[in-house]
N, CA, C and O of each residue as an XYZ file, in Angstrom:
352
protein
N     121.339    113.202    136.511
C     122.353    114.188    136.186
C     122.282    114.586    134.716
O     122.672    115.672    134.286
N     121.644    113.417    133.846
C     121.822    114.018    132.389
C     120.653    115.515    132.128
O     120.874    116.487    131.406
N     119.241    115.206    133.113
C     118.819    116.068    133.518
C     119.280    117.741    133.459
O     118.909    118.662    132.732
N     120.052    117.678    134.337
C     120.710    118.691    135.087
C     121.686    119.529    133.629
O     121.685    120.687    133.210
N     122.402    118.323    133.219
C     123.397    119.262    131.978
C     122.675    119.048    130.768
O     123.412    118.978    129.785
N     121.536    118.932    130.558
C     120.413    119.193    128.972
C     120.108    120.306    130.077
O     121.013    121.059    129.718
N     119.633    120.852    130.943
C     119.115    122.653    131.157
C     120.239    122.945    131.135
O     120.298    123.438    130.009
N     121.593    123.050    131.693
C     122.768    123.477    131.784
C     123.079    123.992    130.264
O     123.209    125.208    130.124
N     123.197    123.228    129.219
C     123.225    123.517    127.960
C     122.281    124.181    127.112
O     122.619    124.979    126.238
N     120.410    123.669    127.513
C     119.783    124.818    127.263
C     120.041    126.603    127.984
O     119.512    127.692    127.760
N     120.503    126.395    128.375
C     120.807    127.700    129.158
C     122.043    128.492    128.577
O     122.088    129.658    128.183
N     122.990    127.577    128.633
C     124.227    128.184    128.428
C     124.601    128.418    126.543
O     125.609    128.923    126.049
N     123.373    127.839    125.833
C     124.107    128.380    124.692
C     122.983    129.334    124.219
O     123.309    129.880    123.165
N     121.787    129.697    124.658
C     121.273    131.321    124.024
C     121.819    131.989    124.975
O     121.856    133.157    124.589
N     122.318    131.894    126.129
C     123.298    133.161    127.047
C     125.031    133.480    126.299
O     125.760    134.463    126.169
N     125.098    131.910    125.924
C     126.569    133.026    124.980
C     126.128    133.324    123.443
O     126.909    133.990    122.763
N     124.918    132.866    122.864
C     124.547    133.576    121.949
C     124.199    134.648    121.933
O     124.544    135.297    120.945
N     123.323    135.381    123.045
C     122.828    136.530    123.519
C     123.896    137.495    123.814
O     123.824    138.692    123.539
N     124.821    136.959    124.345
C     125.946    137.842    124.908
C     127.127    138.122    123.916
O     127.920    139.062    123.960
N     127.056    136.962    122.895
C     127.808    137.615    121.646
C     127.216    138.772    121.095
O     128.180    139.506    120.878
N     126.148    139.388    120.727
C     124.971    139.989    120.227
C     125.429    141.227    120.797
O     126.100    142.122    120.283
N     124.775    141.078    122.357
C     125.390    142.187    123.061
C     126.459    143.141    123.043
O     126.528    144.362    122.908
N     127.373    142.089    123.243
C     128.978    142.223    122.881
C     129.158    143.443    121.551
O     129.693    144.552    121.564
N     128.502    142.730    120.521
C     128.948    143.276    119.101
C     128.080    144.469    119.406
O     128.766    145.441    119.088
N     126.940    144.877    119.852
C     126.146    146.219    119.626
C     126.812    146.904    120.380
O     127.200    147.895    119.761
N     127.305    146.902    121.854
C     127.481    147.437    122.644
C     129.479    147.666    122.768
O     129.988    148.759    123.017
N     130.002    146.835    122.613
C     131.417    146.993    123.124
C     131.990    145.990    124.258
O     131.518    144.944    124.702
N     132.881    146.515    124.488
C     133.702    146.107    126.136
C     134.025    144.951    126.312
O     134.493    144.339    125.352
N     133.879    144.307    127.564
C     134.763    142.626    127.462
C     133.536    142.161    127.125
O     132.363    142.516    127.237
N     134.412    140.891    126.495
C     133.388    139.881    126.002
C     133.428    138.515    126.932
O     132.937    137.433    126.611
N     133.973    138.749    127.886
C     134.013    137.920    128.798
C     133.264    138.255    129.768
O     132.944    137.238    130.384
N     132.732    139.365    130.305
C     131.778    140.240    131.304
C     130.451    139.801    130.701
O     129.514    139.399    131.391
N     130.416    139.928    129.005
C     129.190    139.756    128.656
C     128.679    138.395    128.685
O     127.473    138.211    128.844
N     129.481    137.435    128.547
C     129.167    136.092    128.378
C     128.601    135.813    129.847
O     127.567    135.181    130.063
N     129.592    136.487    131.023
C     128.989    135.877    132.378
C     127.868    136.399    132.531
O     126.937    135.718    132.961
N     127.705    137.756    132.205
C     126.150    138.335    132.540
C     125.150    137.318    131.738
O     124.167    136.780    132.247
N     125.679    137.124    130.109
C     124.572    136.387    129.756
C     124.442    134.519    130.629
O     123.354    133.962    130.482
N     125.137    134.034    131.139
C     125.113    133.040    132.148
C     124.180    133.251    133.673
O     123.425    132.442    134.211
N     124.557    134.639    134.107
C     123.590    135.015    135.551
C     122.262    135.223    134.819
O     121.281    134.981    135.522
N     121.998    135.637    133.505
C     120.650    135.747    133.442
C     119.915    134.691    133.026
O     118.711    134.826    133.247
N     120.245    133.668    132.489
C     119.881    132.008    132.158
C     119.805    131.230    133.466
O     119.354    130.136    133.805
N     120.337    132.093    133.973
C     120.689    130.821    135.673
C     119.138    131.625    135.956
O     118.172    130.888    135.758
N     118.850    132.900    136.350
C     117.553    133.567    136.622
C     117.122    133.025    136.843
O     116.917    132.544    137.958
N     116.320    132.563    134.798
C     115.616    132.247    134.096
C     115.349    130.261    134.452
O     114.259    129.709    134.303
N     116.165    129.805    134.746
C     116.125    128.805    135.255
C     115.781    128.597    137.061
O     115.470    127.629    137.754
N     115.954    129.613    137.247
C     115.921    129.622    138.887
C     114.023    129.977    138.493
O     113.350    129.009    138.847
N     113.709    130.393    138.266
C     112.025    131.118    137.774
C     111.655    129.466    137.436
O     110.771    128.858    138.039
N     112.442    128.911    136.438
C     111.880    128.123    136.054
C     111.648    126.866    136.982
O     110.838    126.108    136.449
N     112.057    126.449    138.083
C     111.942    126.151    139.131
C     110.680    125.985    140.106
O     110.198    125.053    140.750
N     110.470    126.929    139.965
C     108.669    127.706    140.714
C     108.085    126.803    139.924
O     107.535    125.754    140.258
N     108.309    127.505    138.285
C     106.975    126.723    137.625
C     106.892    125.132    137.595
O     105.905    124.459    137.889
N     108.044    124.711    137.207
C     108.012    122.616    137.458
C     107.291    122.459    138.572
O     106.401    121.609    138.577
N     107.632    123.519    140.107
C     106.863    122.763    140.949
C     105.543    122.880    141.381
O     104.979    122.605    142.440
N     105.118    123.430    140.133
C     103.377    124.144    140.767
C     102.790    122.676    140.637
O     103.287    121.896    139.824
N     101.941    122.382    141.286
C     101.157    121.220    141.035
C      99.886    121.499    139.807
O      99.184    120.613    139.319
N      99.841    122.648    139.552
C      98.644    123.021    138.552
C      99.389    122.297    136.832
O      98.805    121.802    135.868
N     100.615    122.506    137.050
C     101.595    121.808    135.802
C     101.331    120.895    135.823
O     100.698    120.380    134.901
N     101.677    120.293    136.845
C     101.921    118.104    136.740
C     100.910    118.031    136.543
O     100.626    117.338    135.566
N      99.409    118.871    137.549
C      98.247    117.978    137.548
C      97.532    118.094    135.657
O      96.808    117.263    135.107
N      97.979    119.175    135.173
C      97.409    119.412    133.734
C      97.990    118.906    132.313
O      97.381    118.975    131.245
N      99.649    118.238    132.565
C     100.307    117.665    131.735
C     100.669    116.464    132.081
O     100.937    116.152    133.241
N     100.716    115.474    130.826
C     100.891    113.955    130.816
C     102.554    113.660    130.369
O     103.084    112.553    130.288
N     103.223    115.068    130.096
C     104.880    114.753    129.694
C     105.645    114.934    130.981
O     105.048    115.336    131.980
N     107.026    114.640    131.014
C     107.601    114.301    132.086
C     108.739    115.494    132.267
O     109.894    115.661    131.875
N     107.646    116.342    133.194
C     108.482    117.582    133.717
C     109.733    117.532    134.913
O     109.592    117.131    136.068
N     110.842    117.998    134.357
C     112.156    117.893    135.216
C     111.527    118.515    136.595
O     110.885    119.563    136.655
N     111.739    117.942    137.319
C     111.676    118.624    139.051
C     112.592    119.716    139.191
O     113.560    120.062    138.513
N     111.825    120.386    140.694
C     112.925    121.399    140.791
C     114.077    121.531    140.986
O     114.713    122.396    140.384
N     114.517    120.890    141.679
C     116.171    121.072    142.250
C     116.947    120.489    141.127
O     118.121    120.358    141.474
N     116.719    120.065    139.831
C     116.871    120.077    138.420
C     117.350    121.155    137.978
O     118.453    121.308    137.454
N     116.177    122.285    138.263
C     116.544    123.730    137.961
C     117.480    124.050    138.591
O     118.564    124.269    138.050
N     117.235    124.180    140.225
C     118.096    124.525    140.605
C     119.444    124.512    140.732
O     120.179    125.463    140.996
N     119.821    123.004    140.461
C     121.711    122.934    139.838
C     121.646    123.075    139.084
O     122.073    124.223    139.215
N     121.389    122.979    137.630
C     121.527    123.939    136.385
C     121.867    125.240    136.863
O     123.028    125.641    136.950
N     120.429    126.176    137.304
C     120.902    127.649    137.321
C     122.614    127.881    138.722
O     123.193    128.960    138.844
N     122.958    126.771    139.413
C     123.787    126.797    140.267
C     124.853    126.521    139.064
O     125.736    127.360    138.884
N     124.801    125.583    138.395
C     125.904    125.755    137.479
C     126.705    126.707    136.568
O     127.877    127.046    136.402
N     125.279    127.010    135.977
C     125.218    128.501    135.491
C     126.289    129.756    136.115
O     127.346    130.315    135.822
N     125.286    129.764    137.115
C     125.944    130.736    138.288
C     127.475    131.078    138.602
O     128.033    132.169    138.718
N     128.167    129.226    138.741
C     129.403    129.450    139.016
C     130.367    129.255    137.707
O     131.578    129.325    137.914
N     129.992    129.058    136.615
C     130.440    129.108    135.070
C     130.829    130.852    134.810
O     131.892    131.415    134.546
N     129.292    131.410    135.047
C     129.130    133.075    134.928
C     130.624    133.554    135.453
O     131.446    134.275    134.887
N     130.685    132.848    136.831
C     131.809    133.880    138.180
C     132.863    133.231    137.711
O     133.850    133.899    138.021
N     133.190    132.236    137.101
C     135.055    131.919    136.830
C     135.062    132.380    135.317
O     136.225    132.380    134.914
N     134.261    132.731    134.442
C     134.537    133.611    133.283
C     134.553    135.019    133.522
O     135.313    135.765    132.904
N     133.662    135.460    134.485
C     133.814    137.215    134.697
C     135.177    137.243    135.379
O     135.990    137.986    134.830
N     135.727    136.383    136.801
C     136.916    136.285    137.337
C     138.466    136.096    136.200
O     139.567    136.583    136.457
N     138.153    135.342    135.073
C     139.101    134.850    133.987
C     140.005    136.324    133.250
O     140.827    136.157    132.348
């Protein structure tokens, strides 16, 4: 699980950094922007998923790559963080 919330946190703080950014160039809620920047880290983690599980990774690196379904609750976390801040 510590797994799971080190991507959760890689994720979630260049998406509200990104979405502050946004925010300031662009306008409007800053709560819309933060969730968008959350659905697009979850993506980006959902992508990242594929790649942990290629075997061309493991078989070519000696460091200890998080598995997928790693990704996948991260970007699930993501996901439902995004929907109770856009809902808020």
């Amino acid at each position: 699980m510590r797994t799971v919330a080190a991507l959760s946190v890689a994720g979630a703080v260049p998406a509200v950094l990104g979405a502050v950014i946004y925010w300031a160039l662009t306008g409007g809620s800053i709560t819309h922007a933060i969730a968008s920047g959350f659905w697009f880290a979850a993506a980006i983690l959902f992508f990242g998923m594929f790649v942990a599980t290629s075997k061309t990774l493991w078989s070519r690196t000696a460091i200890a790559v998080p598995e997928g379904w790693m990704f996948l609750s991260a970007a699930v976390v993501l996901t439902v963080l995004g929907a109770a801040i856009d809902v808020a």
